[in-house]
C-alpha positions as CSV (number, residue, x, y, z in Angstrom):
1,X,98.3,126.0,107.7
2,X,101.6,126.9,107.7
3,X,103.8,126.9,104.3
4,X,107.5,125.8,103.3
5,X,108.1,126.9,100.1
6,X,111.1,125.4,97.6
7,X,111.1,127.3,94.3
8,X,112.6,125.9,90.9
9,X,115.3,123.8,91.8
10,X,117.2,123.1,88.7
11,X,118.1,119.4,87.2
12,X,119.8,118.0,84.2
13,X,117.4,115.2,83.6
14,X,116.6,112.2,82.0
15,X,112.8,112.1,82.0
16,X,110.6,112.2,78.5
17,X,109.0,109.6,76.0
18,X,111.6,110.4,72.8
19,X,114.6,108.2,73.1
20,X,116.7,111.6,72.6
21,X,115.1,112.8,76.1
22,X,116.5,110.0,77.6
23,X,120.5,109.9,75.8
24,X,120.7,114.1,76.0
25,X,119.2,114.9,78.6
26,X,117.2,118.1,79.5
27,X,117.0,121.3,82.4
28,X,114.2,120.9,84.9
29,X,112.7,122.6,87.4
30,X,111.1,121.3,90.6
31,X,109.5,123.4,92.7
32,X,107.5,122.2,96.1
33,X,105.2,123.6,98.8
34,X,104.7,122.0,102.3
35,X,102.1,122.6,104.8
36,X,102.7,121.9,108.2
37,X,102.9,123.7,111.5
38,X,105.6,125.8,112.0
39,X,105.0,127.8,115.0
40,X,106.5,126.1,118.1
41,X,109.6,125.7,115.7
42,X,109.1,129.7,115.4
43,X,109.0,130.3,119.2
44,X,111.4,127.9,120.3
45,X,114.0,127.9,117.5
46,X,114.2,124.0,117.4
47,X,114.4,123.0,113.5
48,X,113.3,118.9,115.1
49,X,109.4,121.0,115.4
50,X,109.6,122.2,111.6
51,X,110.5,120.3,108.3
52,X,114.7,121.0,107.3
53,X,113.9,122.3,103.8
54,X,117.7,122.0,102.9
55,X,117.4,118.2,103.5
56,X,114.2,117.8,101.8
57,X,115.8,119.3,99.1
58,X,119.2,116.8,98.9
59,X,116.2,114.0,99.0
60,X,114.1,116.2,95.9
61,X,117.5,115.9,93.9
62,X,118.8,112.1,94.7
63,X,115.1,110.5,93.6
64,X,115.0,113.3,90.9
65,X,118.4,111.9,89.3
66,X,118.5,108.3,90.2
67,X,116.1,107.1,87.5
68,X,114.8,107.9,83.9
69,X,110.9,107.2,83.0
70,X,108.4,108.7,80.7
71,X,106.7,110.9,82.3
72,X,107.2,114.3,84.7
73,X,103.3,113.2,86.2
74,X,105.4,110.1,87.7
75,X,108.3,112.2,88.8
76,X,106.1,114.2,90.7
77,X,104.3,111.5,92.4
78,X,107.3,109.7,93.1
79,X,108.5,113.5,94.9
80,X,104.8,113.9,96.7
81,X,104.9,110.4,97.7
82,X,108.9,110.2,99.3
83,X,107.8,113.4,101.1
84,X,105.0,112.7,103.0
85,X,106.5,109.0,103.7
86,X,109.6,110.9,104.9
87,X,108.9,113.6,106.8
88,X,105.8,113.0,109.3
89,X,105.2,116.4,110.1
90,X,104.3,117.6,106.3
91,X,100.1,117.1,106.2
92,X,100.2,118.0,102.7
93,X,102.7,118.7,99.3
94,X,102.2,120.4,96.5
95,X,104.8,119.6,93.6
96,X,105.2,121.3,90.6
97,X,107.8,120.6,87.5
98,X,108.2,122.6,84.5
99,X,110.0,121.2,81.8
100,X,111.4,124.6,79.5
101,X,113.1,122.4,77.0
102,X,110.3,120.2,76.2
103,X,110.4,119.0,72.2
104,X,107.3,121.1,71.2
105,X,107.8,122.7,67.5
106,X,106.4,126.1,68.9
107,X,107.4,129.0,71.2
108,X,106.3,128.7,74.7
109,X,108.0,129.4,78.2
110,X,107.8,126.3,79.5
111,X,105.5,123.0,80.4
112,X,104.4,121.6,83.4
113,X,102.5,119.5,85.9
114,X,101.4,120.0,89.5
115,X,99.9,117.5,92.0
116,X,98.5,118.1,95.5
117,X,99.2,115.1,97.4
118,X,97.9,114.8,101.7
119,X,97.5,112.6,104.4
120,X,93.7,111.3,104.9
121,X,92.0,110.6,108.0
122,X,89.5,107.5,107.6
123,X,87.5,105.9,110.1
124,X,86.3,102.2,109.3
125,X,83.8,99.9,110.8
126,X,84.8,96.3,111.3
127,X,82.7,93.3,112.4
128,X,82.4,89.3,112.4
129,X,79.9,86.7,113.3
130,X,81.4,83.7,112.2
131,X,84.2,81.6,114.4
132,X,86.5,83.1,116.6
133,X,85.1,86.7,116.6
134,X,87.7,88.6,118.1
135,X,90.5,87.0,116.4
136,X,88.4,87.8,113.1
137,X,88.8,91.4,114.5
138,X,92.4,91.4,115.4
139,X,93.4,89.8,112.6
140,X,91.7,92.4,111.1
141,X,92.7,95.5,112.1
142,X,96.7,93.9,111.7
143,X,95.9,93.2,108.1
144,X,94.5,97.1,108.0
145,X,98.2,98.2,109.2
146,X,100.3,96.4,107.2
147,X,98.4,98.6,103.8
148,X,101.4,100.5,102.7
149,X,100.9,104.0,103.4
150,X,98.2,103.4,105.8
151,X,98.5,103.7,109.8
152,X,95.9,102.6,112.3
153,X,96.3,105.4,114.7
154,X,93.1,104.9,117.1
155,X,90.6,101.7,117.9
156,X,87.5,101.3,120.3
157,X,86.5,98.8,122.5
158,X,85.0,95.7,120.8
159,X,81.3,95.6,121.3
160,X,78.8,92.8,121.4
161,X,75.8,93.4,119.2
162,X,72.6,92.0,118.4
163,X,72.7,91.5,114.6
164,X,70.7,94.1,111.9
165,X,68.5,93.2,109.2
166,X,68.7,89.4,109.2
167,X,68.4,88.4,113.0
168,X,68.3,84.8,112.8
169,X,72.6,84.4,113.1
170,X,74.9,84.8,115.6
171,X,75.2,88.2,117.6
172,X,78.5,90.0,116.2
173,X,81.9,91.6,117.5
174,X,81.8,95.1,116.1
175,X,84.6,97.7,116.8
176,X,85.5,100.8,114.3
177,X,89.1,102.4,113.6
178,X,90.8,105.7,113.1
179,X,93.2,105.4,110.1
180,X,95.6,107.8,108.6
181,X,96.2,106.7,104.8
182,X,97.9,108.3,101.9
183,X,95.6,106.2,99.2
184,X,92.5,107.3,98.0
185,X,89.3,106.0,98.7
186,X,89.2,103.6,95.9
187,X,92.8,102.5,96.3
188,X,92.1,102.0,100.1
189,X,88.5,100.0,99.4
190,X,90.3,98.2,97.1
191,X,92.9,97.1,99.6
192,X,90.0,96.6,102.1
193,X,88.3,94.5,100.1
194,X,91.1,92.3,99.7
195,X,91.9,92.0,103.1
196,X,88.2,90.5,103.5
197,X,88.6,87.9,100.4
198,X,92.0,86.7,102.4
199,X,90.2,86.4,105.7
200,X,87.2,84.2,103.7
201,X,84.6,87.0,103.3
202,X,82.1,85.6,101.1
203,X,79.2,87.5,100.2
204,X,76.1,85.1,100.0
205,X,73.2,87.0,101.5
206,X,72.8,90.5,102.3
207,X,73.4,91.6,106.1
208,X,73.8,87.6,106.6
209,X,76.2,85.7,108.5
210,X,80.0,86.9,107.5
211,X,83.4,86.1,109.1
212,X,84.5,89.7,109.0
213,X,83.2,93.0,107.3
214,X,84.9,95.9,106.8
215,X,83.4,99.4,105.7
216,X,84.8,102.7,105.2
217,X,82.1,105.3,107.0
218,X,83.8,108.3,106.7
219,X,86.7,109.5,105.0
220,X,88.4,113.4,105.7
221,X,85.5,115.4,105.4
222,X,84.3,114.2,102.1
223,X,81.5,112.8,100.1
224,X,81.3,110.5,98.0
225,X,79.0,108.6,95.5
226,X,80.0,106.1,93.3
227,X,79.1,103.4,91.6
228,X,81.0,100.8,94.1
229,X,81.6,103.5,97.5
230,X,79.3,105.6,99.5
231,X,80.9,107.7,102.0
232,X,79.8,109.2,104.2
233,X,78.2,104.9,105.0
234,X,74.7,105.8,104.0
235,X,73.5,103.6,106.9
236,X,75.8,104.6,109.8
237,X,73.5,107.4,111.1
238,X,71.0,104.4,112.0
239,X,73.3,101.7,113.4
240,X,74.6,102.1,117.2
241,X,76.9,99.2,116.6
242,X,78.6,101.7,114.3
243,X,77.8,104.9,116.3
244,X,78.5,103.6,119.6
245,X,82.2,102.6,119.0
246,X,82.5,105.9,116.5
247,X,81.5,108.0,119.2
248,X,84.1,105.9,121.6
249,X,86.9,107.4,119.0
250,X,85.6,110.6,117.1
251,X,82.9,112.0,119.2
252,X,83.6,115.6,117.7
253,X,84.1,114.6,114.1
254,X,81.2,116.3,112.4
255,X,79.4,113.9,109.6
256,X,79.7,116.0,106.0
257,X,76.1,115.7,105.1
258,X,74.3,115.8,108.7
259,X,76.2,118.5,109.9
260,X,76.4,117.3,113.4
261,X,78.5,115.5,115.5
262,X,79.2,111.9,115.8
263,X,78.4,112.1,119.6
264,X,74.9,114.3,118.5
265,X,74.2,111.9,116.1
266,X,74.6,108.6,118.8
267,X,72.5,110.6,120.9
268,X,69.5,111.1,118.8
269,X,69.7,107.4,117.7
270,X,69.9,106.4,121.7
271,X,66.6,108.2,122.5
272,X,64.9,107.2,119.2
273,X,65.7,103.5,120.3
């Protein structure tokens, strides 16, 4: 990927823990780098197909200045974060900021933090069994784009399904979604569970009767294990009413751990069935 680089802008300050960092204030330096595609920009000398580093730079210096806090870890995020809400065609920011005048009672050339912040892709399973269905899943997938910093950018056909594990309940609405976030996967499970506890979700009985469900299967090209998150799903591989509308959506996404396709892995799951 493509790099725009902005090196050690310098700020007077008001950032630091000590009351003194705050009254006198202090030099900074901000430094950032951008990925993002630059080449029809380069061919066709239109600055709208690249990222105006001159601007991004007035925008560095005005959130930079317009507030005091603690710490330069929040300064950063609070740079990483205006960027990528700002300018759509940055996939990724790194931000670095050294702080030369820090109150340390020792030589040293400076201190600093740097953060790598990107956008995430995410693809989510959604289903319901209880009520109205459909509205369940439209209401749904709304509540999934109103999560700041999170954009439903594709979603498949709803499918009817027969239901797995417990069969004796209603058949279910199942559809899954292509989202681009900014959270992490906790912070987005964490909004995700919310939006099922203000739709009713109430978990009783496993694979029973639910008024929606909501499930992260894959996220980038990760993998995770812990304690409350599993991704890639460890079940999706098994489940056509989560492989057939996948496939609908992402039918070249490879899963991290099978190392195949989604469209190879519906296929294999079709002939098995």
């Amino acid at each position: 990927m493509d790099k725009i680089y902005i090196n050690n802008l310098e700020f007077i300050g008001y950032h630091g823990v000590f009351p003194e960092e705050k009254k006198l204030g202090q030099k900074f330096q901000v430094s950032v780098e951008m990925s993002c595609d630059t080449r029809e920009a380069g061919k066709t000398g239109d600055l709208t197909k690249s990222t105006h580093y001159g601007v991004v730079a007035e925008d560095i210096g005005k959130l930079f200045l317009e507030k005091s806090v603690d710490l330069i870890e929040t300064c950063a995020e609070d740079i990483a974060q205006m960027i990528l809400r700002k300018y759509p065609l940055i996939s990724e920011v790194k931000v670095t900021i050294k702080k030369p005048w820090a109150p340390l009672q020792m030589h040293f050339e400076n201190v600093a933090v740097e953060i790598v912040r990107k956008r995430h892709k995410a693809y989510l399973s959604i289903g319901s069994n209880i009520g109205d269905k459909k509205e369940n899943l439209l209401k749904a997938i709304e509540n999934i784009g109103k999560i700041e910093d999170t954009e439903v950018t594709k979603v498949s056909t709803i499918l009817e399904t027969e239901p797995f594990g417990v069969v004796d309940q209603d058949d279910f609405l199942n559809a899954c979604l292509e989202i681009k976030t900014l959270l992490t996967p906790q912070e987005l499970l964490k909004e995700l569970l919310g939006i099922e506890e203000k739709m009713g979700r109430v978990r009783i009985k496993k694979w029973g009767p639910r008024i929606i469900d909501i499930d992260i299967l894959l996220y980038d090209k990760e993998v995770i294990e812990d304690d409350n998150l599993a991704v890639p799903h460890p079940w999706m591989c098994e489940r056509s009413f989560v492989l057939d509308p996948l496939c609908e959506i992402a039918p070249n996404v490879i899963h991290p751990l099978k190392r195949e396709s989604i469209f190879n892995l519906k296929r294999k799951l079709d002939l098995k069935n």
